[in-house]
N, C-alpha and C positions, 0 to 999 in steps of 0.2 A: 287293185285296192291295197291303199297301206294298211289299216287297220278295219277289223281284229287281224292277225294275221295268222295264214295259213302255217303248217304243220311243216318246218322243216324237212326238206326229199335230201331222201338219201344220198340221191348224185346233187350236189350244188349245182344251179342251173349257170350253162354259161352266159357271157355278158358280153355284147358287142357293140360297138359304136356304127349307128345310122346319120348319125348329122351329126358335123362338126363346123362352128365358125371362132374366126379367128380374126384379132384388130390386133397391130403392134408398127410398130414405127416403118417398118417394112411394106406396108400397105392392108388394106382394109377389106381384103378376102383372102380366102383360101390360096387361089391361083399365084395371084402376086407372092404372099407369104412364101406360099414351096420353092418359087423360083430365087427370091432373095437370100432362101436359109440355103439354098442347093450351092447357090456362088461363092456363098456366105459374104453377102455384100454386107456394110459397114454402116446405119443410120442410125448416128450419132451424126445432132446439130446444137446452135446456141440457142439455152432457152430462154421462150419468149413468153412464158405462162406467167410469172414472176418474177421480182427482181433478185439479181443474184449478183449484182454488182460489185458487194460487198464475203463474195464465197471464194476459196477458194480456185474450186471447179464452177465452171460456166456452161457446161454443154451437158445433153443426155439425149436419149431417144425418144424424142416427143411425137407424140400423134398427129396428124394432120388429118385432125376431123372435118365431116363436110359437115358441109352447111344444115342441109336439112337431114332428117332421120327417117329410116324406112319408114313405111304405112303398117301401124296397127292398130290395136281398139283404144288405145291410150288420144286421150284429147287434145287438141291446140293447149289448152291450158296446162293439162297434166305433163307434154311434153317440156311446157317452158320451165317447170320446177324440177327436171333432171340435170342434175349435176354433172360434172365432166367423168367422173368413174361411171354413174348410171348409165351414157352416152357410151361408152366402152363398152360396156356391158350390154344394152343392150343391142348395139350392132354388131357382137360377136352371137348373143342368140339368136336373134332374127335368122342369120346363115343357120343353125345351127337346129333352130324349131321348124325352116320350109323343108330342108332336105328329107324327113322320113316319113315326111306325109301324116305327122300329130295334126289333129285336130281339139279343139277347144274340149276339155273334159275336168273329172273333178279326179281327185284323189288321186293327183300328181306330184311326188316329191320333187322340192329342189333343194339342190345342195351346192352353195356358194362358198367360195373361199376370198378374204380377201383381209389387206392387213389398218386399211387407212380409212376403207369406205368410202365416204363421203364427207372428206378431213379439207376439201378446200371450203365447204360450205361453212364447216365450225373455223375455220380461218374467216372466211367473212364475217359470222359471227361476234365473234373475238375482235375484227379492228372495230367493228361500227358500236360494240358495246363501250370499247374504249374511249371512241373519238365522238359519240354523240352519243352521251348511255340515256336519256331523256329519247330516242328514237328508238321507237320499235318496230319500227315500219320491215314489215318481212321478216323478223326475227323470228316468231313461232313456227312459219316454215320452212326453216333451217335447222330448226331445233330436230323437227318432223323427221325432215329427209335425210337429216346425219346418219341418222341410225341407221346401219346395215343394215335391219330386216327389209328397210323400207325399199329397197332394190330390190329383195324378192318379190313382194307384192307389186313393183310394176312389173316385172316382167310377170306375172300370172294374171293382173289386168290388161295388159299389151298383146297377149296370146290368147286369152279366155279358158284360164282353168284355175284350179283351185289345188289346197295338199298343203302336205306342213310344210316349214320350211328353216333350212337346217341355215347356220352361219359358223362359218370355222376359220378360225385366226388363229393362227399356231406359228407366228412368223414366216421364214419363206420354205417352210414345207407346205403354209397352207392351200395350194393350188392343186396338188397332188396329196394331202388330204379327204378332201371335198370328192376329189374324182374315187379315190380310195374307198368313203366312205359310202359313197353313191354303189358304187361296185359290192360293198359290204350287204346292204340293203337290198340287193336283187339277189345276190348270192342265196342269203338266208330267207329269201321267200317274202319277204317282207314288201315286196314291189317289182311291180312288172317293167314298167319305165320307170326312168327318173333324169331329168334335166339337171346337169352338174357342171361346175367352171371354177375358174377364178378370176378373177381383176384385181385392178389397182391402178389409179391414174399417178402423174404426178402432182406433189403439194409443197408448198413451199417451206412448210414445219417439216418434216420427211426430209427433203433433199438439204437443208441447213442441219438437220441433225445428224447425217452421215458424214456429211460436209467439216461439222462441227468435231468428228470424231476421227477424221481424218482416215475415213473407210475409204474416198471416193477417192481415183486415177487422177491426178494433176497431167496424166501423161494421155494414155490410152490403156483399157480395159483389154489384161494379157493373159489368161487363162492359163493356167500351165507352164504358163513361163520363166523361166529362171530368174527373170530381171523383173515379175509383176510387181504392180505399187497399188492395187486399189481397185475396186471395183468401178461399173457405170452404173448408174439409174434409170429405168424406161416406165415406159407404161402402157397397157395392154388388155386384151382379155382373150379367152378362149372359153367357148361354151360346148358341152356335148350333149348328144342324145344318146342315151344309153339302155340297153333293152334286151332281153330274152332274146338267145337266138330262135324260138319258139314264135314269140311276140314279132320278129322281124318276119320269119318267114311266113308268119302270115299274111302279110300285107306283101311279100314280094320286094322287100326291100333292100336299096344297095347297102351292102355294109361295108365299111371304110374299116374296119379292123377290130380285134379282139380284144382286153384287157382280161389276162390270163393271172397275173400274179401282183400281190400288195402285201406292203410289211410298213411296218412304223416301229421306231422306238424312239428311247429319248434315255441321255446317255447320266441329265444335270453334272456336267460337270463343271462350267465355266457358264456364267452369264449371256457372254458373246463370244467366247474361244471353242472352238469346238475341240475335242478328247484328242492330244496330238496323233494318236494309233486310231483315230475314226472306229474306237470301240463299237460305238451305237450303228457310226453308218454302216458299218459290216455285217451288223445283226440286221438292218433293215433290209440289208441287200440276202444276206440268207435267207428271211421272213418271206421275202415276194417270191423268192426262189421255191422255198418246202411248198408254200401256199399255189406256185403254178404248174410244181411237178416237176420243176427242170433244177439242172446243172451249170453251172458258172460256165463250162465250156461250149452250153447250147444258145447261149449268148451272140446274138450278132453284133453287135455296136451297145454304147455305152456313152446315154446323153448326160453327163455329169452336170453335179450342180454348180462347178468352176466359176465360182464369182470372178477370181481373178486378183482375192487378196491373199497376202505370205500364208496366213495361219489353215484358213481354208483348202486352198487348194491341196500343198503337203501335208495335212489330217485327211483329204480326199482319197488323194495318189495312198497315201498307207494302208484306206481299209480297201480300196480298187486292187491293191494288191497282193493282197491278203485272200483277199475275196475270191479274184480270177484263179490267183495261184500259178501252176504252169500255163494258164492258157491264157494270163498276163501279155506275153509278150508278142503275140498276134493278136489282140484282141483293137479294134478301135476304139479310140476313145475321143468324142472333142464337147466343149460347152459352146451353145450360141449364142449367151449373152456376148459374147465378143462382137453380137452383130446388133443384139436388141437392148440389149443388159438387164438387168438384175430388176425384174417388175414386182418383184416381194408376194404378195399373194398372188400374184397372176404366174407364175414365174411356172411351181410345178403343173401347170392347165397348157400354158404353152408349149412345154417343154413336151410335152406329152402328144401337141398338136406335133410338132415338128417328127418328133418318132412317127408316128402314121402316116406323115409326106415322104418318111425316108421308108417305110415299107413299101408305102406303093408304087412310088420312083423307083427303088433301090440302088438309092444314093444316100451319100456318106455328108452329112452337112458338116464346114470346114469352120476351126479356129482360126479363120484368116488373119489375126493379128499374132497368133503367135511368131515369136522371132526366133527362138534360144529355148528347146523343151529343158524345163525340170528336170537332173538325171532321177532325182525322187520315182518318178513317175515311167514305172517300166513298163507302161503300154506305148502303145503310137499313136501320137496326137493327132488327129486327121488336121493337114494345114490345106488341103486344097479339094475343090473342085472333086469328089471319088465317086465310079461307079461299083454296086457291090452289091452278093448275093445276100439277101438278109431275110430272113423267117421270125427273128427274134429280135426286140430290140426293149433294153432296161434304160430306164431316167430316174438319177436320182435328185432328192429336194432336200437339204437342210438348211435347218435355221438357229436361231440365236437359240441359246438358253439349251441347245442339245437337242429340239426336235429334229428326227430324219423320217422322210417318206420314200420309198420305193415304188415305182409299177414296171411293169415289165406288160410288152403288147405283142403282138402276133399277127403276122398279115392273114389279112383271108386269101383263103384260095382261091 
């Protein structure tokens, strides 16, 4: 039950992940995902969602959605009004609601993160008002299904539950947000489960206005690398089940791994530059730290937010180093947008997915485009293929305007 809510305990209850799904240009389960982020295989192609003829960049990590969409209580009809971000979305919960054995109930939080929503639909919108504004044909349900809440109401019509339901856009910390905030909400007694992710498709206002700002790689997306010019764009989701280790063992359930520690700050000190010494992200990277009881050196790896542009990255490497301190120079570090890129709200849900493949592998997912590390950057960039003992692993998520998000995960035993 969300509400009323009970009487904060003493010990915060801990929070574990039972079901997790995952869609990103790498492929559209779990399985595939872990194996592509382990190689750290490369899928970036030309897109073909919109035209871009006129962009600088031409390519990103586009989805190759199928055709039809898992079976739920959602209708022929009600499926044919989801949009391409919903379709992401909800084929990342579908994995993500079968795995822990939820059934249809009420007073179920979700907590969604995403930056664009349902931004191709207000693009259809926008030409057909232009090009025939005397047609209204389908325009009120565009108007409808734009709205990010409307994503959470199918997925709670698609599953059969009810509960409020949260939306958080915080640029591309909001993916790890969402999971943050969800984690917030079980901690404090506030909820027993709770359903949390992020998404974000691609749309053609989005990728011309990165395009436009000369954010996005004319080359290739180089994390950490001395010679980087620019980030990539993808698009993706990752959804989790999230729940009382109490609530799991009741039912006997597998648990795919811990969320031990979250921090957030926000630094305002630039629009879109982040604080060159990564002020904020050092506090956020402290915050997950006090908040899970650990040490910078109990740290196993480090899935950084490495978009892969100059100012990012070198604001990154300064609070990463700051942060580690001496345990800097052993410490792994790689970003895998180098393999999926930069899904904006989806980005910190992903990132997060990928840490709980590298726990229960324990494997090192690799910067395979790296060419030339940063000397900035006194960790070690993972560039290949690594096996490794890991108990601990932190992801970090910033975004424009100075939001930073932190989680830090733990494998189960």
């Amino acid at each position: 039950m969300l509400f009323p809510a009970p009487q904060s305990a003493k010990v915060p209850p801990r929070v574990v992940v039972t079901g997790a799904g995952i869609v990103t240009a790498l492929g559209l389960d779990w399985q595939t995902n872990a194996e592509g982020f382990r190689q750290g295989r490369v899928a970036f192609q030309p897109v073909t969602l919109f035209d871009v003829s006129r962009q600088r960049v031409k390519s990103a990590a586009q989805v190759n959605l199928p055709s039809d969409l898992p079976s739920t209580r959602l209708s022929k009809r009600q499926r044919s009004r989801l949009d391409r971000a919903a379709k992401l979305l909800l084929l990342a919960a579908h994995q993500a609601w079968n795995q822990p054995g939820w059934t249809p109930c009420s007073h179920l939080p979700v907590v969604l993160g995403t930056t664009s929503g349902g931004m191709s639909l207000g693009e259809t919108y926008y030409r057909q008002a232009i090009e025939r504004p005397r047609n209204h044909h389908r325009q009120a349900g565009r108007v409808i299904h734009y709205q990010p809440q409307r994503h959470g109401l199918d997925l709670a019509g698609a599953f059969g539950f009810s509960g409020p339901i949260f939306v958080i856009a915080n640029a591309c910390a909001t993916g790890a947000n969402a999971v943050g905030h969800a984690w917030q909400l079980i901690r404090n007694a506030r909820a027993e489960r709770v359903l949390a992710g992020g998404y974000d498709a691609l749309s053609q206002l989005v990728f011309s206005g990165f395009d436009s700002l000369q954010a996005l790689s004319p080359t290739q997306c180089r994390p950490f690398d001395a010679q980087r010019d620019g980030l990539a764009l993808g698009e993706g989701a990752a959804v989790f089940a999230l729940e009382t280790v109490a609530s799991a063992e009741r039912r006997r359930a597998d648990i795919l791994g811990e969320i031990v520690g979250y921090g957030a700050t926000t630094d305002a000190h630039h629009l879109t530059q982040p604080h060159p010494q990564g002020d904020a992200a050092l506090g956020a990277m402290n915050a997950a730290c006090q908040s899970a009881g650990l040490e910078p050196s109990q740290i196993d790896y480090v899935n950084a937010h490495g978009t892969g542009t100059p100012l990012n990255d070198s604001a990154e490497a300064a609070a990463i180093n700051r942060w580690a301190g001496a345990h800097a120079p052993t410490l792994p570090v790689s970003s895998t947008k180098s393999s999926v890129g930069h899904l904006l709200g989806g980005a910190g849900a992903v990132e997060m997915a990928v840490c709980l493949m590298a726990l229960q592998g324990q494997w090192l997912p690799p910067t395979s485009t790296l060419r030339e590390p940063d000397p900035a950057a006194r960790f070690p960039v993972v560039r290949q293929p690594t096996a490794a003992k890991l108990e601990y692993a932190l992801t970090n998520s910033f975004g424009f305007g100075g939001a930073n998000a932190t989680l830090i995960l733990r494998r189960w035993p």
